[in-house]
N, C-alpha and C positions, 0 to 999 in steps of 0.2 A: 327397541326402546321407544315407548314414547314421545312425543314433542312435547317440553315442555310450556306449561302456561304461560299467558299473559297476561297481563291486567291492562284493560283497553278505556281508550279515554273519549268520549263524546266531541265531536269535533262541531264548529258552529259554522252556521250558513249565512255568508255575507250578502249584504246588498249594495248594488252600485247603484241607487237612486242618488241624483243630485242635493245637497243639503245645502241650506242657510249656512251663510258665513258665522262659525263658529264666536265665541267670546273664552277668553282666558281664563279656566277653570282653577290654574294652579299659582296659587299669588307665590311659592318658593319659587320660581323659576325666575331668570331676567327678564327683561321685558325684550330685551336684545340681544342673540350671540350666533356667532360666528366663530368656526372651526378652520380656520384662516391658513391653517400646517395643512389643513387635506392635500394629499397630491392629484396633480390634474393630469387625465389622459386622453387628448384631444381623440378624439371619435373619428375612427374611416370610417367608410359607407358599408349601413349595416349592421356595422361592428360596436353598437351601445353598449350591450352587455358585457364582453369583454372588456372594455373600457373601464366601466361603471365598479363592476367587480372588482376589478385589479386596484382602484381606488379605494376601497373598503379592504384590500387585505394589506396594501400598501402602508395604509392607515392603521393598522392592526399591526406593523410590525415585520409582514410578510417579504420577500425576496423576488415578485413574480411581475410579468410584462401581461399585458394586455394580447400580445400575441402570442403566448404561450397558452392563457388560457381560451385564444380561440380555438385551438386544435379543437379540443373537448364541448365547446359552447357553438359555434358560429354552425347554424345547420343552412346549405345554399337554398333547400328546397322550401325555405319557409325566409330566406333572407333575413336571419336572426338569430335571435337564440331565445330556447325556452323559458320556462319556470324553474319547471322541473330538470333543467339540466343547468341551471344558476346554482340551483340549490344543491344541487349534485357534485358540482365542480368546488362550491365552499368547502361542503362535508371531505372531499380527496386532499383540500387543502390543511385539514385538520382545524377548522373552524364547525362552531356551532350555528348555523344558519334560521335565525327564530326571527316568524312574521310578530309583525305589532297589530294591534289590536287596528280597528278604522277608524279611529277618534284623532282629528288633526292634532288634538292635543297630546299624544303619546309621541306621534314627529317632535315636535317644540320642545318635549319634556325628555327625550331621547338625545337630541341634538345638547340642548343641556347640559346633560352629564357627560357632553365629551365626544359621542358617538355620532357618527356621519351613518345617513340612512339610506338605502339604496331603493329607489323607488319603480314600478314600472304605471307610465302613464299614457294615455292616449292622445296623440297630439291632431286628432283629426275628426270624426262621428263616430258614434255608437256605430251604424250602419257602414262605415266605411273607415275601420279603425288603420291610425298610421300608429304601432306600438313602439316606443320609446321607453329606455331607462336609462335614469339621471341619478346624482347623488345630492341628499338633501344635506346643506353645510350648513346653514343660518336661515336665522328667521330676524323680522322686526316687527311683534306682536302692533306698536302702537301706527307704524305706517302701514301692517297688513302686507309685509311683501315675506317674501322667502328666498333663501339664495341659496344656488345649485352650481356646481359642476356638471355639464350638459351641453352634449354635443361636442364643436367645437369650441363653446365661452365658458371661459373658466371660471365667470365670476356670474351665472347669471340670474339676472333679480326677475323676481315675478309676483306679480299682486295677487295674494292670498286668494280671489275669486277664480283668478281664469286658471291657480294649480288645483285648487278644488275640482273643476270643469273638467280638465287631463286628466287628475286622480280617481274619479268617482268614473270615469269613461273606463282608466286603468281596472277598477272594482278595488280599489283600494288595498293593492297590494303593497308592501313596505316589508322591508325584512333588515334587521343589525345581525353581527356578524358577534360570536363569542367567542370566547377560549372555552374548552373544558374547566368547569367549575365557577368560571365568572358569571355572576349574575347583576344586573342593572336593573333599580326599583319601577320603573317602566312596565316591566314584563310582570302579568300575573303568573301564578302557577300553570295555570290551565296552557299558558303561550306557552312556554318555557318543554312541561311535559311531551305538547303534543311534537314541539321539535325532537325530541329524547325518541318519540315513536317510530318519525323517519329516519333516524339512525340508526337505532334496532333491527330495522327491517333493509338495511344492508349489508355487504359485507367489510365494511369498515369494523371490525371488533375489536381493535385498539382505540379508534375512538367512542366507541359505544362505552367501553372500560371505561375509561375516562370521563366521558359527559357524565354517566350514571353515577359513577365515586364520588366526584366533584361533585354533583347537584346534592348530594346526600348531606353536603356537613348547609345546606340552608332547611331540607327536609330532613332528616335522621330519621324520621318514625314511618316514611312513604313506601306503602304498599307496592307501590308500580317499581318506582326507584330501586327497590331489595330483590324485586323481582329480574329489573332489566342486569343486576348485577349478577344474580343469581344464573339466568340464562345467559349470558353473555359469556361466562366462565364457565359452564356447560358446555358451548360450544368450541370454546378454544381448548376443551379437554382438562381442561383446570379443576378438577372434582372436591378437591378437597377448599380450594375457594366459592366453589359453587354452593356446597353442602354447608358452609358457614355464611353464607349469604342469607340461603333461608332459615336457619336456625336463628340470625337474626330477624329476620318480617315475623315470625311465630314469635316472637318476644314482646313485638308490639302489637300483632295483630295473630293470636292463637285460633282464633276460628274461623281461618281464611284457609278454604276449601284448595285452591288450586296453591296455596301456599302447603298447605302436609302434602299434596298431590306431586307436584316437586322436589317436595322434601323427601317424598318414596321414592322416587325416581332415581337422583341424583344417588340415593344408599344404595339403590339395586344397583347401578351404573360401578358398583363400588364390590359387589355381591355381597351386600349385609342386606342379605332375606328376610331375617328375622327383624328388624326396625325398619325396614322398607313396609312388610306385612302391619307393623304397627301403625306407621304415619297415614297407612292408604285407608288403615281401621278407623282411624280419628275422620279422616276425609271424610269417610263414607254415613259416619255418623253425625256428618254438618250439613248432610246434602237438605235436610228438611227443610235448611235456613238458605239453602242455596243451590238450586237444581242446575247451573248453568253449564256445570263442569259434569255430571253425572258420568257421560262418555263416555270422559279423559278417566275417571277414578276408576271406571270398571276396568278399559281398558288398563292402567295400570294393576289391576288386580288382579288381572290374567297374567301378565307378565310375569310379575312374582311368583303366583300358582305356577308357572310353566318353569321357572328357575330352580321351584323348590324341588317340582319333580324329576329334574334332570340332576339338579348339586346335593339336593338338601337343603334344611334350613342351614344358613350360618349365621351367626351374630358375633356382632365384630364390637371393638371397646368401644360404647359410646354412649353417650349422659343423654339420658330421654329429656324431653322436650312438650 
């Protein structure tokens, strides 16, 4: 059986060049706030990450210590912890872990609605980086300071220049922390999805279920979305969820190649030959408008040919599409 497709999303290329002190792009926001309930987790040596993290889930609700989540974070050979294993240890926690965009204004407007940001910054040179992650709690648009949980100070203020200077050193990384299904006007789609990517490409499949469900009732008609629903339910053997996942994306989107491509797939997975043979016929007749998938549809086209020659055609009850 085939792998089923995916629909993949362009990802963007940051820059850590240093910027001019920003101005207040968003007159809804206050000009002042602080998340004052955050909980504080004074920092041992080395140990930011875990820290920082446990304050973001703490903050969410969560039940978990800073040293629990070092087991899985604290690596000695690197005296820290990574990116990719922040974001790793969210996702185990059954959080949706989405970068923000590199506009100080998305921190400000983030913090706003409620939500503490977890940042990583450079507290030392480009050439001789000291990496640190703190959590952003407030800001004071008109004094230009920002207030952090960080390190050992639970309250600590810093003037909008010199976190700009650490931030932009950091490459402006910044990540909130989600439920399945929750979303904050902050995030565009493009942030939101490409989070959806890296959970797909684990093996978390209950929360892959989840983020994808959930994101659907803000998108309903998303191609990626029916898809990540569609293969996710594929793989936990769930066919007949699978199979009405993409019967939905062909609803909104009937001339998506790798959507009948799946849709064949998931029928043969089922042994309906004969609407498998069909959906992979529609495929094959989109590839004009779309060569991307050719492949996957031929290989799927084989498959069937080799099913039909071993079972037969079978066609099983089911309302064409």
């Amino acid at each position: 059986m085939g792998r089923l497709l995916t629909v993949t999303l362009v990802c963007l290329v940051l820059s850590g060049c240093l910027s001019p002190l920003p101005e207040n792009t968003n007159p809804n926001i206050p000009l002042h706030a602080e998340l004052s309930e955050t909980p504080f987790f004074p920092q041992t040596e080395f140990h930011c990450g875990p820290a920082a993290l446990a304050t973001l889930m703490v903050a969410e609700g969560a039940s978990v210590s800073p040293a629990a989540l070092s087991e899985h974070l604290f690596i000695p050979s690197v005296e820290g912890s990574l990116q990719v294993e922040m974001l790793a240890a969210s996702r185990r926690q059954g959080y949706i872990p989405v970068r923000l965009s590199i506009e100080i204004q998305s921190l400000f407007d983030t913090v706003a609605l409620g939500k503490p940001v977890l940042l990583l910054q450079n507290l030392a040179t480009p050439g001789n980086p000291r990496w640190h992650y703190s959590v952003l709690v407030g800001y004071d648009i008109s004094s230009n300071k920002l207030i952090l949980r960080s390190g050992a100070k639970q309250r600590k203020v810093m003037s909008l220049r010199s976190f700009l200077r650490t931030w932009d050193w950091g490459q402006r990384w910044a990540i909130v922390l989600l439920q399945p299904g929750e979303m904050i006007e902050t995030l565009s789609q493009q942030d939101y999805f490409e989070a959806l990517v890296d959970i797909g490409q684990t093996d978390n499949l209950e929360l892959a279920m989840l983020a994808y469900s959930g994101a659907l009732s803000h998108w309903p008609d998303s191609e990626f979305l029916w898809t990540g629903v569609g293969s996710t339910a594929f793989q936990t053997g769930d066919l007949v969820e699978s199979e009405n996942a993409f019967r939905q994306l062909l609803k909104y989107h009937p001339d998506s190649v790798s959507g009948r491509n799946n849709l064949a797939n998931v029928l043969l997975a089922q042994g309906c030959s004969s609407q498998a043979l069909e959906q992979v016929a529609k495929a094959e007749s989109l590839l004009m408008q779309d060569q991307r998938f050719a492949s996957k549809v031929l290989q799927t086209k084989n498959e069937i040919a080799v099913s039909i020659s071993e079972k037969g055609i079978v066609k099983c009850n089911r309302s064409d599409i």
